[in-house]
PDB file of N, CA, C and O in Angstrom, chain B, residues numbered from 101:
ATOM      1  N   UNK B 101       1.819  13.831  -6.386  1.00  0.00           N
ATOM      2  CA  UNK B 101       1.817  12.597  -5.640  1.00  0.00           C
ATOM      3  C   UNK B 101       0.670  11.724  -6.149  1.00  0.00           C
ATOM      4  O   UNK B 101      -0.502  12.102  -6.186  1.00  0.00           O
ATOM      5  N   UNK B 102       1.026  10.750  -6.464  1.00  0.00           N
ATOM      6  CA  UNK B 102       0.242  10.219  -7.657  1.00  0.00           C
ATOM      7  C   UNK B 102      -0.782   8.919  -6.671  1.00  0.00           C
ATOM      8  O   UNK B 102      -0.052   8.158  -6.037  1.00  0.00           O
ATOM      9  N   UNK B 103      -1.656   8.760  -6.582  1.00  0.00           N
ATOM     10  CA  UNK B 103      -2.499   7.696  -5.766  1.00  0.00           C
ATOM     11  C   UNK B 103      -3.222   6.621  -6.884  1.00  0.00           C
ATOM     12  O   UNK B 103      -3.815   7.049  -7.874  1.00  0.00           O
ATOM     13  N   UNK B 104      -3.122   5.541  -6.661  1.00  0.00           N
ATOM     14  CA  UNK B 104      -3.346   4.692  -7.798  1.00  0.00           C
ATOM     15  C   UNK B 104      -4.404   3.486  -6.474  1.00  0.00           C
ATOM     16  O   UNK B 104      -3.900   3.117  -5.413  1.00  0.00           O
ATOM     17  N   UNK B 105      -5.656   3.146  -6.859  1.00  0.00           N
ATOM     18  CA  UNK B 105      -5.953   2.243  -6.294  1.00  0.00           C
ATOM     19  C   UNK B 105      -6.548   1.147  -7.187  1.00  0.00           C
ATOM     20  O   UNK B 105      -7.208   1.536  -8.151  1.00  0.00           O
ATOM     21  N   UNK B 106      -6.390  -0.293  -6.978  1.00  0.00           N
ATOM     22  CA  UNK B 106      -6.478  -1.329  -8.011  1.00  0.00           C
ATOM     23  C   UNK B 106      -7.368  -2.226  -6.923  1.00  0.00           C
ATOM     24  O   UNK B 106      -6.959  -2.499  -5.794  1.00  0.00           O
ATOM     25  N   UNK B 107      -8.542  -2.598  -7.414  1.00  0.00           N
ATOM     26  CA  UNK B 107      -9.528  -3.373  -6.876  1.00  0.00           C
ATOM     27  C   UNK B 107      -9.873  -4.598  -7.853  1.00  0.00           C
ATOM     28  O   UNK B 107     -10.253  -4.701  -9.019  1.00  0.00           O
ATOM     29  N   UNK B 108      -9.398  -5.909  -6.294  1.00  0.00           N
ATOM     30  CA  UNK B 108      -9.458  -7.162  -6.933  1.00  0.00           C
ATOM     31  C   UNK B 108     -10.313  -7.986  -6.374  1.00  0.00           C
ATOM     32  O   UNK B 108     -10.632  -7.833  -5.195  1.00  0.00           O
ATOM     33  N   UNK B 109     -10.818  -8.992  -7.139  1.00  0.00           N
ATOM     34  CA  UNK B 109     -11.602  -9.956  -6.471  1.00  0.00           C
ATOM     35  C   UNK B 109     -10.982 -10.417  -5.428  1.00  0.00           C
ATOM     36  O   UNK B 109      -9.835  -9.970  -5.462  1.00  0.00           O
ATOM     37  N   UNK B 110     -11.180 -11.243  -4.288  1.00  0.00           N
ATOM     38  CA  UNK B 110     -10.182 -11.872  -3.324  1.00  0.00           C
ATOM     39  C   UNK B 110     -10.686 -13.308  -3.536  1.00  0.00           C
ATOM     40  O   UNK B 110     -11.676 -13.842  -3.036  1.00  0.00           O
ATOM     41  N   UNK B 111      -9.415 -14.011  -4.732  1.00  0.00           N
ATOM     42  CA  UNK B 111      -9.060 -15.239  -5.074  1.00  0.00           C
ATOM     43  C   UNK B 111      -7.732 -15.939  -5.270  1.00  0.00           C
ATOM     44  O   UNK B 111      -7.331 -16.711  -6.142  1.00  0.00           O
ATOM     45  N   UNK B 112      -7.191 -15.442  -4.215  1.00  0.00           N
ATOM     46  CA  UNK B 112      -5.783 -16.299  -4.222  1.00  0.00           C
ATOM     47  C   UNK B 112      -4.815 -15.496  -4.085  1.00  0.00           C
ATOM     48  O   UNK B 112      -3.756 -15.746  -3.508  1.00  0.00           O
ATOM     49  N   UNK B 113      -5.127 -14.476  -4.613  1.00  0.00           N
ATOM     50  CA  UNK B 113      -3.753 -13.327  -5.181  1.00  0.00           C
ATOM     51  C   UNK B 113      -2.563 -13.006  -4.160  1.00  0.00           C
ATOM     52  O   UNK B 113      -2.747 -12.154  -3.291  1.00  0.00           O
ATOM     53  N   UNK B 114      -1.330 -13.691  -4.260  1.00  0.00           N
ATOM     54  CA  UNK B 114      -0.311 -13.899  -3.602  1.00  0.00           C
ATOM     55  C   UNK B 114       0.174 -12.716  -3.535  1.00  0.00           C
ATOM     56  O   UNK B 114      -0.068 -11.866  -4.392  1.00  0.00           O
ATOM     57  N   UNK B 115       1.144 -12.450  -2.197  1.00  0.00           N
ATOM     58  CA  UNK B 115       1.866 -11.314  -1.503  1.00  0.00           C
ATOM     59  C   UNK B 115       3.047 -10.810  -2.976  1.00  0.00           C
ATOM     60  O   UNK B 115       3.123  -9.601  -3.195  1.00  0.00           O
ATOM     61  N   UNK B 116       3.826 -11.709  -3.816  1.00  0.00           N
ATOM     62  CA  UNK B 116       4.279 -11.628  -4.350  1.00  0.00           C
ATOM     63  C   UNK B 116       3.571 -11.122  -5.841  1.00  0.00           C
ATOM     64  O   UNK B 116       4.207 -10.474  -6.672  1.00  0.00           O
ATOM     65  N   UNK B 117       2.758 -11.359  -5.943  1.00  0.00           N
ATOM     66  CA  UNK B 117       1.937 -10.947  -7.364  1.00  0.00           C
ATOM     67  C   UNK B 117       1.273  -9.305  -7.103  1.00  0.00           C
ATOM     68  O   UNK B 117       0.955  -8.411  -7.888  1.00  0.00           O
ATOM     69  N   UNK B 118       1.254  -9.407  -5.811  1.00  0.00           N
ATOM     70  CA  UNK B 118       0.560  -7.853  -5.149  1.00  0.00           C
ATOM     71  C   UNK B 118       1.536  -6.770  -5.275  1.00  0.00           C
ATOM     72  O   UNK B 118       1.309  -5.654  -5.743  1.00  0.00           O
ATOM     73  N   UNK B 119       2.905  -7.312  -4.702  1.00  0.00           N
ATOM     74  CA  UNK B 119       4.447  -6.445  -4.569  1.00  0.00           C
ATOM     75  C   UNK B 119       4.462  -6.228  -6.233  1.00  0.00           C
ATOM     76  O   UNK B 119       4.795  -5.113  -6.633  1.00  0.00           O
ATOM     77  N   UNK B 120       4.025  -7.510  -7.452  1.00  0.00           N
ATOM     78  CA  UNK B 120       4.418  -7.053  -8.559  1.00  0.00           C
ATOM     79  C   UNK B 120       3.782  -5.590  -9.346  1.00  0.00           C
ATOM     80  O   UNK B 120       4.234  -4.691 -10.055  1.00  0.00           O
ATOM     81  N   UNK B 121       2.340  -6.008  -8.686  1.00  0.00           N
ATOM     82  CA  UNK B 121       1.756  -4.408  -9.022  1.00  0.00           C
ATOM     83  C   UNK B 121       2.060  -3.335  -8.288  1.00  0.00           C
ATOM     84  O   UNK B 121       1.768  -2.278  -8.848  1.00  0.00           O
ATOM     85  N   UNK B 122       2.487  -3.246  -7.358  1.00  0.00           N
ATOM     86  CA  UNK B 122       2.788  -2.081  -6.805  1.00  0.00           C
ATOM     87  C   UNK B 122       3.979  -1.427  -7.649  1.00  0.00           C
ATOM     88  O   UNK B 122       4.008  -0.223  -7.903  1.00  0.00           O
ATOM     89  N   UNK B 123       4.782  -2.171  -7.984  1.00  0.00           N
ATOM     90  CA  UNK B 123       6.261  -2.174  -8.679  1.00  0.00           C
ATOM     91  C   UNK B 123       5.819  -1.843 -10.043  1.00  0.00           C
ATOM     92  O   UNK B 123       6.730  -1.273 -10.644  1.00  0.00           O
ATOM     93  N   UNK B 124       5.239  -1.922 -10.431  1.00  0.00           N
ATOM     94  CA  UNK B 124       5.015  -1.840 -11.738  1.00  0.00           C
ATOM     95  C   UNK B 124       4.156  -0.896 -12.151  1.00  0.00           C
ATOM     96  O   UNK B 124       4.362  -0.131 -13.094  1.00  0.00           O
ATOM     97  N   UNK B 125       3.559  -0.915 -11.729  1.00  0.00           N
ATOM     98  CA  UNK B 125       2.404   0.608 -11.349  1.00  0.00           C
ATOM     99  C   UNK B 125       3.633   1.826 -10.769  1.00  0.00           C
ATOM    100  O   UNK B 125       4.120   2.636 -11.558  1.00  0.00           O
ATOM    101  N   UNK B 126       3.827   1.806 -10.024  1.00  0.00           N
ATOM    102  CA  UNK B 126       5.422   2.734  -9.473  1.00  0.00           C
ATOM    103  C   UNK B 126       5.953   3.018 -10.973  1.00  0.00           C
ATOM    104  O   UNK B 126       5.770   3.970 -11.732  1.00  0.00           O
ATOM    105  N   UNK B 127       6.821   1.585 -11.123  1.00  0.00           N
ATOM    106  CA  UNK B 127       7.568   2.497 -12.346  1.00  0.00           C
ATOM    107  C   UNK B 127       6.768   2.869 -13.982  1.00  0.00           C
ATOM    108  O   UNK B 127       7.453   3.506 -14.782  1.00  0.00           O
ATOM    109  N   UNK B 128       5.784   2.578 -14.270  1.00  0.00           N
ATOM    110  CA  UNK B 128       4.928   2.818 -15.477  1.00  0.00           C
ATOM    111  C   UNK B 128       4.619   4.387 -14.838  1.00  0.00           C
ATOM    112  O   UNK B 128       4.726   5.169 -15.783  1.00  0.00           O
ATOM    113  N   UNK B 129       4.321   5.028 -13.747  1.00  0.00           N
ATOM    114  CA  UNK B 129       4.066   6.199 -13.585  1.00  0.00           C
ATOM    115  C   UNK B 129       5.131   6.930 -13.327  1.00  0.00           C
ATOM    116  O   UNK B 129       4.944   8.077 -12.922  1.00  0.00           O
ATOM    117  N   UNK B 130       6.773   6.330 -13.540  1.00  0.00           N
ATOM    118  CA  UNK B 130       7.511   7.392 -13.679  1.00  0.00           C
ATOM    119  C   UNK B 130       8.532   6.978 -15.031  1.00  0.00           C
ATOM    120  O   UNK B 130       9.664   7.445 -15.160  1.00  0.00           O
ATOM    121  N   UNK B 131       7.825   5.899 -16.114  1.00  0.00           N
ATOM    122  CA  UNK B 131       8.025   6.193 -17.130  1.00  0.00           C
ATOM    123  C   UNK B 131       7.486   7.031 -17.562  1.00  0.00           C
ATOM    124  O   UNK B 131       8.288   7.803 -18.086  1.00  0.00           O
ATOM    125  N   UNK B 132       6.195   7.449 -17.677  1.00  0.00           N
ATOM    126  CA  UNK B 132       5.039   7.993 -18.623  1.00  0.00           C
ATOM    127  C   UNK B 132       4.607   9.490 -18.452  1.00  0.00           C
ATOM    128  O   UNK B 132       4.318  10.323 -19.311  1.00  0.00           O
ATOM    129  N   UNK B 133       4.670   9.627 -16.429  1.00  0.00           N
ATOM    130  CA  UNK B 133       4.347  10.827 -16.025  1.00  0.00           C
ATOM    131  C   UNK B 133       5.552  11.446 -15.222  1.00  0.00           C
ATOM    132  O   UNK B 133       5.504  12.481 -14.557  1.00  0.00           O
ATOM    133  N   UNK B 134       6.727  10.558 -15.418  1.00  0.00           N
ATOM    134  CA  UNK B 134       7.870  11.205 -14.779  1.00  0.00           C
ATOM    135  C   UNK B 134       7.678  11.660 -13.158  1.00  0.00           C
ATOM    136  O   UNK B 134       8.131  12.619 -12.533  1.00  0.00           O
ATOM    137  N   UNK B 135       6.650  10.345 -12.698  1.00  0.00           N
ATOM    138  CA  UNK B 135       6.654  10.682 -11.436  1.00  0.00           C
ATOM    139  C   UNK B 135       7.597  10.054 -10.082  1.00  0.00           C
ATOM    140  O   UNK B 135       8.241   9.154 -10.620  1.00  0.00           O
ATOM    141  N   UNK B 136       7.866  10.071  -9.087  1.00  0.00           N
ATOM    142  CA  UNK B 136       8.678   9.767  -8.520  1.00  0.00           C
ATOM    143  C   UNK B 136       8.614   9.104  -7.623  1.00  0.00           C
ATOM    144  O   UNK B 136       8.582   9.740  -6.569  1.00  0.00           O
ATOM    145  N   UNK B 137       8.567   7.750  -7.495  1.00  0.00           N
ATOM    146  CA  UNK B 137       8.122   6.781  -7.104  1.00  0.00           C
ATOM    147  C   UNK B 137       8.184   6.459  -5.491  1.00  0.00           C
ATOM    148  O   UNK B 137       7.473   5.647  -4.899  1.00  0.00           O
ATOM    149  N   UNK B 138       9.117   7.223  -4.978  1.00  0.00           N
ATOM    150  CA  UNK B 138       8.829   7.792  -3.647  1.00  0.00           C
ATOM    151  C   UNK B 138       7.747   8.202  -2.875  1.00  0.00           C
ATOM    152  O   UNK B 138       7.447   8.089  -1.687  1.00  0.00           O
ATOM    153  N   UNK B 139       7.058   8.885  -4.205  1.00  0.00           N
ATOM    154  CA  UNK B 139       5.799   9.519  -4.211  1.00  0.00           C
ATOM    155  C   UNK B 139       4.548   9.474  -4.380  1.00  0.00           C
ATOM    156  O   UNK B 139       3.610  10.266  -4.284  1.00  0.00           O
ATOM    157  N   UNK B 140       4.796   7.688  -4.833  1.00  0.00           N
ATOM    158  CA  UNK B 140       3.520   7.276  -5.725  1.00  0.00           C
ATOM    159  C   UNK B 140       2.763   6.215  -4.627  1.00  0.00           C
ATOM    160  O   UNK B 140       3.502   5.276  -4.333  1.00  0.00           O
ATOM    161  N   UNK B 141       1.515   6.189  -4.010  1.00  0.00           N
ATOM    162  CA  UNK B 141       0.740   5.357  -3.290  1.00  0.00           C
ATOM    163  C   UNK B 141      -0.063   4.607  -4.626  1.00  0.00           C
ATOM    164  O   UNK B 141      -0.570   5.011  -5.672  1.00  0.00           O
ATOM    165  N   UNK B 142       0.127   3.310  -3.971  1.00  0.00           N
ATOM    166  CA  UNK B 142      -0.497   2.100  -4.867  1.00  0.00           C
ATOM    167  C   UNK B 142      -1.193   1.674  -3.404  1.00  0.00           C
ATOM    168  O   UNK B 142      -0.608   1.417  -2.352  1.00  0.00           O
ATOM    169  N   UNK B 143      -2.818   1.684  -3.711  1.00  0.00           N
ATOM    170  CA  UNK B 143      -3.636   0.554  -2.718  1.00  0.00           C
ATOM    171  C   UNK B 143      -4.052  -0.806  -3.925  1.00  0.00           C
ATOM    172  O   UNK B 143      -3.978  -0.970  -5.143  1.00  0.00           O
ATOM    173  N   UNK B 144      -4.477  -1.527  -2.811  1.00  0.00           N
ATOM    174  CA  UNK B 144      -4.768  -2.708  -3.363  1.00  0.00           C
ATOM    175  C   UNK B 144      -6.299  -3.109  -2.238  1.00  0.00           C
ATOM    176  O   UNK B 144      -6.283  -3.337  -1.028  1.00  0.00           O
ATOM    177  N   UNK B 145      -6.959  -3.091  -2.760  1.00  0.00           N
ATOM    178  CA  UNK B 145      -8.394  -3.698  -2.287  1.00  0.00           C
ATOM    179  C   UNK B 145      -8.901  -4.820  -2.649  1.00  0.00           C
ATOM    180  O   UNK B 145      -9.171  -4.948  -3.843  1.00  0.00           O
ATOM    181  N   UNK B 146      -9.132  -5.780  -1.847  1.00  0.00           N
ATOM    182  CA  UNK B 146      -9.672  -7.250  -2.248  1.00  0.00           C
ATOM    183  C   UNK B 146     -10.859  -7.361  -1.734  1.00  0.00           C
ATOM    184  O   UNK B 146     -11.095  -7.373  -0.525  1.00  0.00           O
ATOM    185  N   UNK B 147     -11.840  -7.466  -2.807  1.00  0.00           N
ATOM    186  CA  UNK B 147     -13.313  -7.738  -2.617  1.00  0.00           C
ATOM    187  C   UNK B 147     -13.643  -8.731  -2.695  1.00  0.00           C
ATOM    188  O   UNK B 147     -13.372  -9.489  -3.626  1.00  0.00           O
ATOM    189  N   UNK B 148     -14.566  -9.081  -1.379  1.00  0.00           N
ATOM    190  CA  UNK B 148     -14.928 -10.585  -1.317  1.00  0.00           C
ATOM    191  C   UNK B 148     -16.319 -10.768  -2.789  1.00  0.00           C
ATOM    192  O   UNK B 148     -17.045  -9.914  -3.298  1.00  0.00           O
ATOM    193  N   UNK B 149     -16.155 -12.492  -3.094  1.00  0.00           N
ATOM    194  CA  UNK B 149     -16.742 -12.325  -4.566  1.00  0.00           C
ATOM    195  C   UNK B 149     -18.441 -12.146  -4.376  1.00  0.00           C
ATOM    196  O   UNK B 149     -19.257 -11.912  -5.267  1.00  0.00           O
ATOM    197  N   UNK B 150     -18.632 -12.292  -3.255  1.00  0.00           N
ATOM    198  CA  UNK B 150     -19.853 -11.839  -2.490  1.00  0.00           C
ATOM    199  C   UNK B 150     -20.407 -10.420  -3.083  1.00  0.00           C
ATOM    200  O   UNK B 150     -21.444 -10.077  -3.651  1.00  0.00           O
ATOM    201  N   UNK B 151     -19.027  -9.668  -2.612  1.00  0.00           N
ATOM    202  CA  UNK B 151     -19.686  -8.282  -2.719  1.00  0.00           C
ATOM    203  C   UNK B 151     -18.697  -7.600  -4.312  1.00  0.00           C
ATOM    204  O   UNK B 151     -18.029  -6.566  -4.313  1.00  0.00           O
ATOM    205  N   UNK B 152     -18.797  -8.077  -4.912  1.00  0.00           N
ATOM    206  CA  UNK B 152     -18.897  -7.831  -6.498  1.00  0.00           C
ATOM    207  C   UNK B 152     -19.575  -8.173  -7.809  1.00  0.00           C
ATOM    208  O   UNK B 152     -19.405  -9.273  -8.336  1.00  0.00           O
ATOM    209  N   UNK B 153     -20.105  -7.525  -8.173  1.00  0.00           N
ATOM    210  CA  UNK B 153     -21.227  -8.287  -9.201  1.00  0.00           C
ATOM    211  C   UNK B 153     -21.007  -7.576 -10.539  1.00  0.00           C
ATOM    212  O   UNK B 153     -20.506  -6.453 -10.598  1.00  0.00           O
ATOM    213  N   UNK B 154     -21.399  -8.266 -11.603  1.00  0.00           N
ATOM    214  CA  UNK B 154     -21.492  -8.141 -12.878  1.00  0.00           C
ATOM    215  C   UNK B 154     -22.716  -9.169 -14.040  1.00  0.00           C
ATOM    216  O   UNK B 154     -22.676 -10.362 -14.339  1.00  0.00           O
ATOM    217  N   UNK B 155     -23.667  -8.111 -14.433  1.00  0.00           N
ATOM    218  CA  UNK B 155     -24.535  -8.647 -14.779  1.00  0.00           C
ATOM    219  C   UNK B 155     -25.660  -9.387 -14.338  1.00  0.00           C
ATOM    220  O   UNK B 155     -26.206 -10.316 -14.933  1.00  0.00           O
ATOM    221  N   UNK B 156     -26.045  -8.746 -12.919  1.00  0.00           N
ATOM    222  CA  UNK B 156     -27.420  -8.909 -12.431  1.00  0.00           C
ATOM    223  C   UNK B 156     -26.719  -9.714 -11.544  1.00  0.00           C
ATOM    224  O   UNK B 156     -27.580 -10.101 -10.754  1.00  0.00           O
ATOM    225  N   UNK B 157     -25.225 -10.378 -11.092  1.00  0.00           N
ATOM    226  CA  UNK B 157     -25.081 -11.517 -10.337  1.00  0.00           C
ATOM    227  C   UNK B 157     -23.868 -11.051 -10.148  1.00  0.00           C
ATOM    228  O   UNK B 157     -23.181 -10.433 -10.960  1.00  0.00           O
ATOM    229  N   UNK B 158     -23.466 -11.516  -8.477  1.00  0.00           N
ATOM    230  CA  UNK B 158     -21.790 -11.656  -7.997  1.00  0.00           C
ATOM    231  C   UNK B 158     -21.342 -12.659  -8.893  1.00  0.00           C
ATOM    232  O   UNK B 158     -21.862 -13.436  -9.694  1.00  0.00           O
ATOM    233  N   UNK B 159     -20.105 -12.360  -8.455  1.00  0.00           N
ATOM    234  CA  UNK B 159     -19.052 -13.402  -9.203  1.00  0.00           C
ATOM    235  C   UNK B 159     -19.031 -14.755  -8.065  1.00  0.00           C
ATOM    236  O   UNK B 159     -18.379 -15.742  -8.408  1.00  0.00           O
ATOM    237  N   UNK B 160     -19.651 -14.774  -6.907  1.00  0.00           N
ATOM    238  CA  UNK B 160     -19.687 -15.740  -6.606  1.00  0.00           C
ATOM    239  C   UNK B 160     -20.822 -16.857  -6.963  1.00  0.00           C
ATOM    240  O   UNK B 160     -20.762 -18.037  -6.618  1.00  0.00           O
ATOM    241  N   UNK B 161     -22.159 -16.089  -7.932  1.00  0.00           N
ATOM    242  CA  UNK B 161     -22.468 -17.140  -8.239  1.00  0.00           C
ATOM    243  C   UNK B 161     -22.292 -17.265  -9.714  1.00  0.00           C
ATOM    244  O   UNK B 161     -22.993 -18.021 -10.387  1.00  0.00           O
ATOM    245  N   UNK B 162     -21.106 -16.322 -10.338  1.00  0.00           N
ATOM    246  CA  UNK B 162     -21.043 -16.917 -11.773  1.00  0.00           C
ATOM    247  C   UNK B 162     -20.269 -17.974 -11.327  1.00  0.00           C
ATOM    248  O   UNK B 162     -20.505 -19.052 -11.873  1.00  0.00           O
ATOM    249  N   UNK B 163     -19.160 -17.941 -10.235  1.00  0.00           N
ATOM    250  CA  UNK B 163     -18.322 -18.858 -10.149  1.00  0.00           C
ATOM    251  C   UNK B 163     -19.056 -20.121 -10.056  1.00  0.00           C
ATOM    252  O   UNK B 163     -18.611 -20.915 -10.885  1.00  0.00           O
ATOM    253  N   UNK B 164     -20.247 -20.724  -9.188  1.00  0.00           N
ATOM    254  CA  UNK B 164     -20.911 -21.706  -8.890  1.00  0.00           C
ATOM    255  C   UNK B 164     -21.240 -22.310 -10.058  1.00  0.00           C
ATOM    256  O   UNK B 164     -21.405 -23.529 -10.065  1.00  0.00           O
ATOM    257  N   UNK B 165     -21.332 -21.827 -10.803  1.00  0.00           N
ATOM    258  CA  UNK B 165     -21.879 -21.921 -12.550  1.00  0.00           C
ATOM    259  C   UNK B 165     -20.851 -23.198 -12.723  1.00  0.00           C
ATOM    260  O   UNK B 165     -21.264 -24.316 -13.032  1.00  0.00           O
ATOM    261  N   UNK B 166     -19.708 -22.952 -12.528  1.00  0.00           N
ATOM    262  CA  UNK B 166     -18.641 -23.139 -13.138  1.00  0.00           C
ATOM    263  C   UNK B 166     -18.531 -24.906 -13.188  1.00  0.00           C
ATOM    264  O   UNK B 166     -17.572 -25.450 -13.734  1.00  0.00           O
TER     265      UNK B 166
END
């Protein structure tokens, strides 16, 4: 039973773009590992850009940069 969790910034990312990873993640793990998609948990975590950082700084203030 295969658990897959995918952690995203939280910037927009539509209900429909979310369903696409779940779907796709599902079936890439029962192309590859012949797993059974019944079986397969996909989370999805959205991190505020607050609380993600890269390179001494959140992404909310690389974004400010911008």
């Amino acid at each position: 039973m295969p658990y897959v969790n995918i952690k995203i910034v939280k910037e927009g990312v539509t209900s429909k773009q979310k369903e696409q990873l779940v779907v796709g993640i599902s079936k890439l793990l029962n192309k590859v590992l012949n797993k059974d998609p019944q079986k397969t948990y996909v989370v999805i975590d959205e991190v505020d850009t607050d609380n993600w950082g890269v390179g001494y700084e959140t992404v909310t203030q690389i974004q400010a940069r911008k």
